[in-house]
N, CA, C and O atoms as CSV, one atom per row, in Angstrom:
chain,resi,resn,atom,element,x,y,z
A,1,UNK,N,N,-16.213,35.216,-35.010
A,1,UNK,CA,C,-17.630,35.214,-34.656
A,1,UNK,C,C,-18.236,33.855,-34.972
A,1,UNK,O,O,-17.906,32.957,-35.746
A,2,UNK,N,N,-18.975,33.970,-34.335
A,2,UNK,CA,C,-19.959,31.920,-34.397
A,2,UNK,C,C,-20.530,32.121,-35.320
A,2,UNK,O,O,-20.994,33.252,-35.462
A,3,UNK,N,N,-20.659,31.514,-35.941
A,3,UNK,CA,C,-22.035,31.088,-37.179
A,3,UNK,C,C,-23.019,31.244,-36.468
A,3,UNK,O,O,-22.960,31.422,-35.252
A,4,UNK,N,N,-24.186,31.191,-37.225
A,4,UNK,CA,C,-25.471,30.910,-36.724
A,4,UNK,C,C,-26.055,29.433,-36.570
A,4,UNK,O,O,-27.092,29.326,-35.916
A,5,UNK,N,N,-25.607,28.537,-36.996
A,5,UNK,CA,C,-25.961,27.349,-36.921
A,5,UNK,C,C,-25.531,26.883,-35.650
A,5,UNK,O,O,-26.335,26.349,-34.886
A,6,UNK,N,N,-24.389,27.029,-35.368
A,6,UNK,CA,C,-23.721,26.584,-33.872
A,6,UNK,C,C,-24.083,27.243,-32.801
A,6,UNK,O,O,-24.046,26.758,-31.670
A,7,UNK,N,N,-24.594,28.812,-33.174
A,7,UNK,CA,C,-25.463,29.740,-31.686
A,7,UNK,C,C,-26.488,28.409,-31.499
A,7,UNK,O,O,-26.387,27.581,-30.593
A,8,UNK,N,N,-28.095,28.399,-33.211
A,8,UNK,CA,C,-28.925,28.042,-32.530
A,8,UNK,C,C,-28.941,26.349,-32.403
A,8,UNK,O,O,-30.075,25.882,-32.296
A,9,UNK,N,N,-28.233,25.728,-32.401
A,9,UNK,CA,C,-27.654,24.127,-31.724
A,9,UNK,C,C,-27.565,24.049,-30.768
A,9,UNK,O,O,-28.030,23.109,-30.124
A,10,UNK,N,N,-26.791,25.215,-30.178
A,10,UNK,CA,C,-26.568,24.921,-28.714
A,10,UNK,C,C,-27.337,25.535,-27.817
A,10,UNK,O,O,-27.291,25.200,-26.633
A,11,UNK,N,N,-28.258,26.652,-28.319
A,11,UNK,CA,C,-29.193,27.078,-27.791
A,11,UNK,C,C,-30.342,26.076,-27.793
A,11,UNK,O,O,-31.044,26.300,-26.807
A,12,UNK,N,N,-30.680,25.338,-28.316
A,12,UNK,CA,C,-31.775,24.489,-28.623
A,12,UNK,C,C,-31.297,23.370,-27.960
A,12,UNK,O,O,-32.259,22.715,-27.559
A,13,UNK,N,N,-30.290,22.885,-27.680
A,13,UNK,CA,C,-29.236,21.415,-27.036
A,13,UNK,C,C,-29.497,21.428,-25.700
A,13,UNK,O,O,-29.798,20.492,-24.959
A,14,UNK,N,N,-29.284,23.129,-25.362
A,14,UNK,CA,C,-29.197,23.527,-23.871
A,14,UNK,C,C,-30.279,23.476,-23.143
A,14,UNK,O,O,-30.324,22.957,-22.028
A,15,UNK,N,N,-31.417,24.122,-23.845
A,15,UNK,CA,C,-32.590,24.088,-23.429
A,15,UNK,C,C,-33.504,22.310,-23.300
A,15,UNK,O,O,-34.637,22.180,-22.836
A,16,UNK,N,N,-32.757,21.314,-23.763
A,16,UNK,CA,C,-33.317,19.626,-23.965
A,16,UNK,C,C,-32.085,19.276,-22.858
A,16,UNK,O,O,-31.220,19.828,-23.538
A,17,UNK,N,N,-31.615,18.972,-22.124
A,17,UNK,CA,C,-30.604,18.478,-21.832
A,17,UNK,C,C,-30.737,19.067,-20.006
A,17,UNK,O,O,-31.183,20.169,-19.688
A,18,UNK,N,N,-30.313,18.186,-19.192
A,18,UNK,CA,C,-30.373,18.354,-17.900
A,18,UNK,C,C,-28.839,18.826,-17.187
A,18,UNK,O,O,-28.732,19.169,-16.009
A,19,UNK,N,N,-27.883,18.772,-18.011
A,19,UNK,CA,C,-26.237,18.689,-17.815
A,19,UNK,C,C,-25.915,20.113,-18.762
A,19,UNK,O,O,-25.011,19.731,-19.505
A,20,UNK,N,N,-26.175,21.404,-19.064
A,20,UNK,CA,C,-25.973,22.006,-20.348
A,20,UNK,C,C,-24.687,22.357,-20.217
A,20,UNK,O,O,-24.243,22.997,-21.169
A,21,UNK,N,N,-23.721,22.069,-19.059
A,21,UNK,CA,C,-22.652,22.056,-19.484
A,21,UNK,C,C,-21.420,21.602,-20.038
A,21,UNK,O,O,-20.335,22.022,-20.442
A,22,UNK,N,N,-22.204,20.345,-19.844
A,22,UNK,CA,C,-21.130,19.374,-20.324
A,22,UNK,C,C,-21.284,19.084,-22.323
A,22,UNK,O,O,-20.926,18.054,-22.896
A,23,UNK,N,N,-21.809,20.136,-22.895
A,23,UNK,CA,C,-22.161,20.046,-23.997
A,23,UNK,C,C,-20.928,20.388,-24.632
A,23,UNK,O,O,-20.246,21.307,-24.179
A,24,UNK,N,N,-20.535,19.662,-25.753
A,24,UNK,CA,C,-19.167,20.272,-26.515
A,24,UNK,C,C,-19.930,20.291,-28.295
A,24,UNK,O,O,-20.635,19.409,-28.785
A,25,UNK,N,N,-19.489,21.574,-28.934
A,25,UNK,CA,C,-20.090,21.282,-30.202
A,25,UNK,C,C,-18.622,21.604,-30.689
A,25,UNK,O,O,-17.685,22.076,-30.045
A,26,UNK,N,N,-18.680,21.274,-31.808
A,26,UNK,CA,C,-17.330,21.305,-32.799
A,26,UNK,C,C,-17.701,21.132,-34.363
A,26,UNK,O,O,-18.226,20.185,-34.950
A,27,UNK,N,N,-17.201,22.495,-34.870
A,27,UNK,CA,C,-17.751,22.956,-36.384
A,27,UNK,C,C,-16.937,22.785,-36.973
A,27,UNK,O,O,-15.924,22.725,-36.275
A,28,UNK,N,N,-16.686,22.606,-38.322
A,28,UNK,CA,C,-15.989,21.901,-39.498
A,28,UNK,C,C,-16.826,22.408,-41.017
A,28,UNK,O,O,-17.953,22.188,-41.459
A,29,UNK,N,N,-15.849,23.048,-41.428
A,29,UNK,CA,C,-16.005,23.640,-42.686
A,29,UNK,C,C,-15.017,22.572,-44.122
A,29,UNK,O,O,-13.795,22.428,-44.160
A,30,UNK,N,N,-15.957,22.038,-45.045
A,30,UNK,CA,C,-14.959,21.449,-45.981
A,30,UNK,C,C,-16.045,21.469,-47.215
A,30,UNK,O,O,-17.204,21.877,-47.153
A,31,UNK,N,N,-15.191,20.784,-48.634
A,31,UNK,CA,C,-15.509,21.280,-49.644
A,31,UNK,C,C,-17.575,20.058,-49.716
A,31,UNK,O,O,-18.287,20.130,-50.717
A,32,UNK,N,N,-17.894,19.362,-48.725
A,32,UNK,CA,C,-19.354,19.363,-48.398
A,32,UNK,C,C,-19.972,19.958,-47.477
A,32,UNK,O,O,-20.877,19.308,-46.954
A,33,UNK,N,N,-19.771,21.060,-47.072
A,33,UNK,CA,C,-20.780,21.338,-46.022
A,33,UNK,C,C,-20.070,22.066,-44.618
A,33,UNK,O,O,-18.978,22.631,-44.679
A,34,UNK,N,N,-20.566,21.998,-43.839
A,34,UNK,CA,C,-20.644,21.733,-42.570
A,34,UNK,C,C,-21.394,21.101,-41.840
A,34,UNK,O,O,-22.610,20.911,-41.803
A,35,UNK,N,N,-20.013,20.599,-40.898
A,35,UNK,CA,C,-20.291,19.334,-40.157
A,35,UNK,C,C,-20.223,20.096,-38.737
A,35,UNK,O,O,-19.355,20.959,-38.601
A,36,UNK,N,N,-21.085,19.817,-37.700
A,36,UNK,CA,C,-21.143,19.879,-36.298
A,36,UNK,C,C,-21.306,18.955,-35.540
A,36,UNK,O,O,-22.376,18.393,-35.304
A,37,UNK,N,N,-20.273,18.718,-35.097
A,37,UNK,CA,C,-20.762,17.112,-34.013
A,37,UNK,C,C,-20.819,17.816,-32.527
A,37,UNK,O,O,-20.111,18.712,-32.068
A,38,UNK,N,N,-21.824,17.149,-31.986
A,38,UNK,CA,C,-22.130,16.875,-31.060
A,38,UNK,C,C,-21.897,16.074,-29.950
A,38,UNK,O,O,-21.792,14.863,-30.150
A,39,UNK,N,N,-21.766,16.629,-28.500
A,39,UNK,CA,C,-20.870,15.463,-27.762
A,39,UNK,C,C,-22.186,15.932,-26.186
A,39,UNK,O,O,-22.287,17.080,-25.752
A,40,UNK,N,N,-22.914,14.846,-25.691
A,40,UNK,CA,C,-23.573,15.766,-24.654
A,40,UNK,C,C,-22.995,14.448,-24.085
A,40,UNK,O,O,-22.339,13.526,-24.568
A,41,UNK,N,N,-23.806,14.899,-22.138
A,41,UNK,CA,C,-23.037,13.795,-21.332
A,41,UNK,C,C,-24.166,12.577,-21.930
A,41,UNK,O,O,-25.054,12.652,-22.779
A,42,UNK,N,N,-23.617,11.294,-20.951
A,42,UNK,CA,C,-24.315,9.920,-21.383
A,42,UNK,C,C,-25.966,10.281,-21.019
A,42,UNK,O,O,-27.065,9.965,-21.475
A,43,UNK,N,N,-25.654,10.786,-20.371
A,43,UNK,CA,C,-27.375,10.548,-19.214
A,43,UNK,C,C,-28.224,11.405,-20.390
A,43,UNK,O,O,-29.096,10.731,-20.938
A,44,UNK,N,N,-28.134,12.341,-20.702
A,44,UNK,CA,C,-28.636,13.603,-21.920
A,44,UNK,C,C,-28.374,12.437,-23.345
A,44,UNK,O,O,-29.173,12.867,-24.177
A,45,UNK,N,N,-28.059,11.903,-23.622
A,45,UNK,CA,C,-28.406,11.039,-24.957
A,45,UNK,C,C,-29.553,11.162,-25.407
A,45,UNK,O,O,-30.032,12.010,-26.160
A,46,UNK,N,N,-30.173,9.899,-24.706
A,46,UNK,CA,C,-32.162,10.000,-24.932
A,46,UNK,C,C,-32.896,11.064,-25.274
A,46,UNK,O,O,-33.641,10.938,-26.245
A,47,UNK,N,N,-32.855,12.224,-24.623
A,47,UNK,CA,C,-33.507,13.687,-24.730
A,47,UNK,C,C,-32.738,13.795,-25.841
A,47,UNK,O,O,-33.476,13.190,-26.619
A,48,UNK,N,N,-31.521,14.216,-26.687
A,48,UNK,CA,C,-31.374,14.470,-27.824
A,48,UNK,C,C,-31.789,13.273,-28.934
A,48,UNK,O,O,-32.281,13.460,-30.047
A,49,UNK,N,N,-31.563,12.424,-28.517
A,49,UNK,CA,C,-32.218,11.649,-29.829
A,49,UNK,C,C,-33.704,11.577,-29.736
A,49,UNK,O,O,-33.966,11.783,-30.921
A,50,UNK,N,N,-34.440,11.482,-29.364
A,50,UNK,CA,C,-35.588,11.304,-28.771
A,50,UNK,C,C,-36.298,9.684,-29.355
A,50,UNK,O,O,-35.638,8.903,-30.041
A,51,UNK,N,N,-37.655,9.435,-28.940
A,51,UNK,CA,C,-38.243,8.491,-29.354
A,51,UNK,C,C,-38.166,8.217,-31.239
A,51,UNK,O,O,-38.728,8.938,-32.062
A,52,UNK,N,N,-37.650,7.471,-31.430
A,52,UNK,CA,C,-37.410,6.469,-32.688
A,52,UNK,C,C,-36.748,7.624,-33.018
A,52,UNK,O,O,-37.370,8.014,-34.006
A,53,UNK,N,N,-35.683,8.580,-32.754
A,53,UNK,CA,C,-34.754,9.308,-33.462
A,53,UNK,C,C,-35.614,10.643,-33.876
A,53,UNK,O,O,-35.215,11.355,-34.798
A,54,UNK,N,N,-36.850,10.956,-33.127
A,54,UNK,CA,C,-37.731,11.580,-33.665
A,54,UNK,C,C,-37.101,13.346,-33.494
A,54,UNK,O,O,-37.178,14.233,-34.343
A,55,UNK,N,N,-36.384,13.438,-31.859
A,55,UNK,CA,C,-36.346,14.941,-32.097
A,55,UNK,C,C,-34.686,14.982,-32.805
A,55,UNK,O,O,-34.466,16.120,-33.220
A,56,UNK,N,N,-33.568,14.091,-33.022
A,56,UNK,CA,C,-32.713,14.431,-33.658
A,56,UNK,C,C,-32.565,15.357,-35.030
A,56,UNK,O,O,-31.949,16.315,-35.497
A,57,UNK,N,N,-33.949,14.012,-35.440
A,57,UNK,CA,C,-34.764,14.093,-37.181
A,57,UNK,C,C,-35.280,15.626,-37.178
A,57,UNK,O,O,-35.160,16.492,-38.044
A,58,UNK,N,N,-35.851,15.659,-35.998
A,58,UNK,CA,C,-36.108,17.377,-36.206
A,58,UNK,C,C,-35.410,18.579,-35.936
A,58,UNK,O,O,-35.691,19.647,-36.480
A,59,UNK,N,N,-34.559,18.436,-35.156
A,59,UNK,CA,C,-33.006,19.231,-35.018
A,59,UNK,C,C,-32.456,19.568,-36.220
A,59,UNK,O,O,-32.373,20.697,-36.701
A,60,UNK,N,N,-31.877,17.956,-36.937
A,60,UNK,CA,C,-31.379,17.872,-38.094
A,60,UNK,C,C,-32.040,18.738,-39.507
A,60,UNK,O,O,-31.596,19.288,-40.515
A,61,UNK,N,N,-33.039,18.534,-39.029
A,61,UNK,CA,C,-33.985,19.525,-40.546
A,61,UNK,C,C,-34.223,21.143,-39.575
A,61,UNK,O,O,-34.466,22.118,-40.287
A,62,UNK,N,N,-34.187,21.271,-38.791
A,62,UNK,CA,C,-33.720,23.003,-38.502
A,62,UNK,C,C,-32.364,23.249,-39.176
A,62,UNK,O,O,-32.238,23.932,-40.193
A,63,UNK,N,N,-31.388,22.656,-38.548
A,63,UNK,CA,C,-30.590,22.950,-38.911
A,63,UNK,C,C,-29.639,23.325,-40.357
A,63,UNK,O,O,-28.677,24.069,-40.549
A,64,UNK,N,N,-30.749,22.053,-41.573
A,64,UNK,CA,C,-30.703,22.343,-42.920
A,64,UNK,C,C,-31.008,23.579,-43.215
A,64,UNK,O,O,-30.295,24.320,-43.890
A,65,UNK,N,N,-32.420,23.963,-42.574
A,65,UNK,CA,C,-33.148,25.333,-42.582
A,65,UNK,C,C,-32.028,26.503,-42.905
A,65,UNK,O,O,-31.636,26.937,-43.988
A,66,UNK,N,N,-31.651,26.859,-41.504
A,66,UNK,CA,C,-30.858,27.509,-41.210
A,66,UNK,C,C,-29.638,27.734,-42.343
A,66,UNK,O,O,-29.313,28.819,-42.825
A,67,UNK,N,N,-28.989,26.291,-42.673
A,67,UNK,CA,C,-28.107,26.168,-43.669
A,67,UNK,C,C,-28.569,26.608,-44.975
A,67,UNK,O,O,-27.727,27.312,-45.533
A,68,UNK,N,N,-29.727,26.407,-45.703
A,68,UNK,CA,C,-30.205,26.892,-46.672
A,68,UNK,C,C,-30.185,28.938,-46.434
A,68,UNK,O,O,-30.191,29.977,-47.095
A,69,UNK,N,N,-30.177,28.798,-46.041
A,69,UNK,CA,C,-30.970,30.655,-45.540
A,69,UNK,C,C,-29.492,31.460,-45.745
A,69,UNK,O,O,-29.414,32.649,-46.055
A,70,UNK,N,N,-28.301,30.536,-45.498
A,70,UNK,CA,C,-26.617,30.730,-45.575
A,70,UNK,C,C,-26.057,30.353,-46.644
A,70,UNK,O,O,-24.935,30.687,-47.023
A,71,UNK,N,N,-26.939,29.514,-47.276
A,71,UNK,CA,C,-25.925,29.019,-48.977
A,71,UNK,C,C,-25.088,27.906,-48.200
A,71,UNK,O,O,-23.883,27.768,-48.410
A,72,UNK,N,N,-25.716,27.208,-47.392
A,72,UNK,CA,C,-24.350,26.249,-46.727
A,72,UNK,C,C,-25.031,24.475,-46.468
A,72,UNK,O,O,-26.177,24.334,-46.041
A,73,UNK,N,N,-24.339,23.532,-46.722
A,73,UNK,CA,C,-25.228,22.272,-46.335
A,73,UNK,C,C,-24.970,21.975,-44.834
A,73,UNK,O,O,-23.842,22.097,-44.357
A,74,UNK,N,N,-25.873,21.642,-44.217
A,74,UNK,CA,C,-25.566,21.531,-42.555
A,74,UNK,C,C,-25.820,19.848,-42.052
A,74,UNK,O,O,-26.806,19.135,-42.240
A,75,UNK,N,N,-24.925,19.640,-41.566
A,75,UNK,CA,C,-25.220,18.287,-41.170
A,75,UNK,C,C,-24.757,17.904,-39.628
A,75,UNK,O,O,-23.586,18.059,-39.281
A,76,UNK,N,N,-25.691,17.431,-38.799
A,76,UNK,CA,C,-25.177,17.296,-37.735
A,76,UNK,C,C,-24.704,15.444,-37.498
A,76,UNK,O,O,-25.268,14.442,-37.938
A,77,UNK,N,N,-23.421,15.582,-36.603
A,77,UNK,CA,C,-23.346,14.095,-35.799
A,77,UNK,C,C,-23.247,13.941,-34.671
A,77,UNK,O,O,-22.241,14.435,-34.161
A,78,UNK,N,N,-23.973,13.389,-33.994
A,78,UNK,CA,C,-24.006,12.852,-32.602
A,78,UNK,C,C,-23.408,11.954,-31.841
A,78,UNK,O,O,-23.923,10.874,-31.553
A,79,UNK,N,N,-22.453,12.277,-31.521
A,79,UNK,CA,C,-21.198,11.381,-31.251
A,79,UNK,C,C,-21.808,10.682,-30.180
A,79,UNK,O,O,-22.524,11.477,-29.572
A,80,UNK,N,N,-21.862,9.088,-29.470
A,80,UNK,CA,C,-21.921,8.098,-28.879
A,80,UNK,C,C,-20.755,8.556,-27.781
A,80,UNK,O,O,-19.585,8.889,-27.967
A,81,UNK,N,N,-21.402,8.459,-26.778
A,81,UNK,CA,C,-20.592,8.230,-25.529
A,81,UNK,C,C,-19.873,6.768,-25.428
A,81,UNK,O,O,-20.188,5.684,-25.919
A,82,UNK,N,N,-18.520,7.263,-24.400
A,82,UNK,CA,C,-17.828,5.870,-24.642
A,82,UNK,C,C,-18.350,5.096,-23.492
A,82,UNK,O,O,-18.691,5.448,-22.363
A,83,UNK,N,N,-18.308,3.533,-24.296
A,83,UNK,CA,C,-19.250,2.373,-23.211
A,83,UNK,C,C,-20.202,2.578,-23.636
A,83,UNK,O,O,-20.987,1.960,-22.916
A,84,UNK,N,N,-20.994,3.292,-24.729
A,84,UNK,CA,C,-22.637,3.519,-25.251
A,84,UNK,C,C,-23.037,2.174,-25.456
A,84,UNK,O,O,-22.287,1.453,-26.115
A,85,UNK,N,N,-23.977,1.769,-25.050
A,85,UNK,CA,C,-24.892,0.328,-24.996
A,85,UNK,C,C,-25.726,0.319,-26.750
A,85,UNK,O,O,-26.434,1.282,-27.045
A,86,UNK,N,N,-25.659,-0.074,-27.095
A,86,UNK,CA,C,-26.250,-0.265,-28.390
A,86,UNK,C,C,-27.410,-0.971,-28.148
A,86,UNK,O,O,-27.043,-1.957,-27.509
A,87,UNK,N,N,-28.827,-1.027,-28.329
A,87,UNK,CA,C,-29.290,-2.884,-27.739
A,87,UNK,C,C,-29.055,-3.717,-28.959
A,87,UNK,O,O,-29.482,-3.303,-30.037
A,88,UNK,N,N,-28.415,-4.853,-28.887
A,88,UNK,CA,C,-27.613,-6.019,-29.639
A,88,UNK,C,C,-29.282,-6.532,-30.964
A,88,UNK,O,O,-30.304,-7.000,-30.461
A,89,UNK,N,N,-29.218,-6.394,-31.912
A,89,UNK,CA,C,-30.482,-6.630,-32.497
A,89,UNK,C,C,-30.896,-8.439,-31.917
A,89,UNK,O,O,-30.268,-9.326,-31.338
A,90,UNK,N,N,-31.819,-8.335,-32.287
A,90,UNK,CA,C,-32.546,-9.306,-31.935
A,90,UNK,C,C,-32.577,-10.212,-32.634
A,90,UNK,O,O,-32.177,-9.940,-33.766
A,91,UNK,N,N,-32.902,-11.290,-32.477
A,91,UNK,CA,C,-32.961,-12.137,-34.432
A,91,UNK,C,C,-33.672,-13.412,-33.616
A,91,UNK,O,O,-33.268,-13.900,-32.560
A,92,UNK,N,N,-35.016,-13.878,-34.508
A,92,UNK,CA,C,-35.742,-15.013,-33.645
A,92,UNK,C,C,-34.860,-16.045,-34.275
A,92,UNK,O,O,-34.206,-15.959,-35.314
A,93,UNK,N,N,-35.008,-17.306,-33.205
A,93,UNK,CA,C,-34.411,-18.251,-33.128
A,93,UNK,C,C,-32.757,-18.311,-33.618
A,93,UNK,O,O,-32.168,-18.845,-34.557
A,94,UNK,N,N,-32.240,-17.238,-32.142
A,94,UNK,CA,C,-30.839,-16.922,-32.898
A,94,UNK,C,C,-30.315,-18.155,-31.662
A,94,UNK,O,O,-31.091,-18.788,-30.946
A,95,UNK,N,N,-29.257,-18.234,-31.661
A,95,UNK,CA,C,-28.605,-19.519,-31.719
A,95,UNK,C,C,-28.789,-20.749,-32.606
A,95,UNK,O,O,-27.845,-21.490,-32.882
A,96,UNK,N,N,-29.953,-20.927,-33.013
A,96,UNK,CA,C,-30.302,-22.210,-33.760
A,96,UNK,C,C,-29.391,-22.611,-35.053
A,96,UNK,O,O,-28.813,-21.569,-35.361
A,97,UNK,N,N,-28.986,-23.689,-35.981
A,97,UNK,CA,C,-28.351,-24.109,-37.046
A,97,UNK,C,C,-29.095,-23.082,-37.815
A,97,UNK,O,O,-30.179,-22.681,-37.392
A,98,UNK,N,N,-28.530,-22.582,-39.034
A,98,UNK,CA,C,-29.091,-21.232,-40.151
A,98,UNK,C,C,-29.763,-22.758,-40.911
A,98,UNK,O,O,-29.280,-23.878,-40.747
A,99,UNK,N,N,-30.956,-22.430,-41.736
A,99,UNK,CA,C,-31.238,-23.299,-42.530
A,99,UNK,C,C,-31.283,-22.677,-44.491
A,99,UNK,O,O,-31.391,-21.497,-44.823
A,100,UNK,N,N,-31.196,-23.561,-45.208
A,100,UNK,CA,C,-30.884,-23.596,-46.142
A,100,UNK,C,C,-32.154,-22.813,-46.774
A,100,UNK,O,O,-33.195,-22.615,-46.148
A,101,UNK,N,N,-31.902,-22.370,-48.188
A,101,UNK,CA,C,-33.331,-21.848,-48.625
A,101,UNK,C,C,-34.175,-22.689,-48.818
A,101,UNK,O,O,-35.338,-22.400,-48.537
A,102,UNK,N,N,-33.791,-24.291,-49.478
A,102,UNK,CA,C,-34.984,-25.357,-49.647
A,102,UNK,C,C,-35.546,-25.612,-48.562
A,102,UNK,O,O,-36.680,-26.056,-48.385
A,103,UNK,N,N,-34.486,-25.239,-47.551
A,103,UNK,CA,C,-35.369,-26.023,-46.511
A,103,UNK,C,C,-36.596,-25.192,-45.839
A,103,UNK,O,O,-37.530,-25.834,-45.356
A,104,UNK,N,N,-36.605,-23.761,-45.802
A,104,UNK,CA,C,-36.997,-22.647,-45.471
A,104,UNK,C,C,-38.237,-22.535,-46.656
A,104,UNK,O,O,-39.114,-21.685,-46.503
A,105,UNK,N,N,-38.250,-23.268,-47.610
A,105,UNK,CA,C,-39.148,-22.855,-48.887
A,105,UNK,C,C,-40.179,-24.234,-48.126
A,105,UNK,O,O,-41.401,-24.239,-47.976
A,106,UNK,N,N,-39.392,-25.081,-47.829
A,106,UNK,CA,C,-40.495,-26.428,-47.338
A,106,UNK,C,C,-41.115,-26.404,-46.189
A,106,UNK,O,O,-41.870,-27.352,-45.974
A,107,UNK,N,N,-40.977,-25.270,-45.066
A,107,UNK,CA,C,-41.300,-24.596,-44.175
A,107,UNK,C,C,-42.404,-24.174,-44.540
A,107,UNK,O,O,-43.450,-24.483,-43.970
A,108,UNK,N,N,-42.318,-23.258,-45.739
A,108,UNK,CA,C,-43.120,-22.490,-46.141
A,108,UNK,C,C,-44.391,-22.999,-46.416
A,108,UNK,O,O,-45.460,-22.438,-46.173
A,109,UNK,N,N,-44.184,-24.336,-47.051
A,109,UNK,CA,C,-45.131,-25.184,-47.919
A,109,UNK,C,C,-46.343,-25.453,-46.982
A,109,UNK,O,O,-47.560,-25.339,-47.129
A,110,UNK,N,N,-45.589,-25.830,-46.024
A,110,UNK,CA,C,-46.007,-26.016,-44.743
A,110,UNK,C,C,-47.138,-26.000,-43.931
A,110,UNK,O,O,-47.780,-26.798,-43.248
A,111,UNK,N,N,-47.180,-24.306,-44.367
A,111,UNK,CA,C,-48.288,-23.943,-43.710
A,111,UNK,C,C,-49.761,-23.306,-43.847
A,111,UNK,O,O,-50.468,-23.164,-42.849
């Protein structure tokens, strides 16, 4: 029989997601917890993570919920599709020579 954590995951996954079949969950019992990772198609990413990680963050704390209510720690992972684009961080004046701290302190003085 399923746990309850993995019914309401994928009930809640299914209902955010435009592809609900291509959803794979996979449960894991060890001496921390349980682990459920998550695998949706590429295009369904965004909708599960949502803006700044906002509805994952709230998935993730149902799902503690749930785990508390069982005596169990619940943790979900969201596995990255392969070829997942990361965006590359940013860094101002990246190419330029790195400068030293004095020199960065005389920058400072500067201004």
């Amino acid at each position: 029989m399923e746990e309850a954590d993995k019914v309401f995951l994928e009930y809640v996954v299914k209902a955010l997601v435009d592809n609900p079949n291509d959803i794979k969950l996979d449960r894991t019992v060890d001496e921390m917890g349980v682990l459920i990772s998550l695998t949706v198609n590429p295009a369904d990413m965004g909708k599960i993570i949502g803006r700044m990680g906002n509805t994952a963050k709230a998935i993730r704390t149902l799902l503690r919920i749930i785990g508390m209510k069982n005596n169990a720690r619940v943790n979900l992972k969201i596995n990255e599709p392969e070829g997942g684009m990361r965006p590359e961080p940013k860094f101002e004046n990246a190419g330029s020579s790195t400068k030293t701290v004095d020199q960065a302190m005389e920058d400072l003085k500067g201004i």
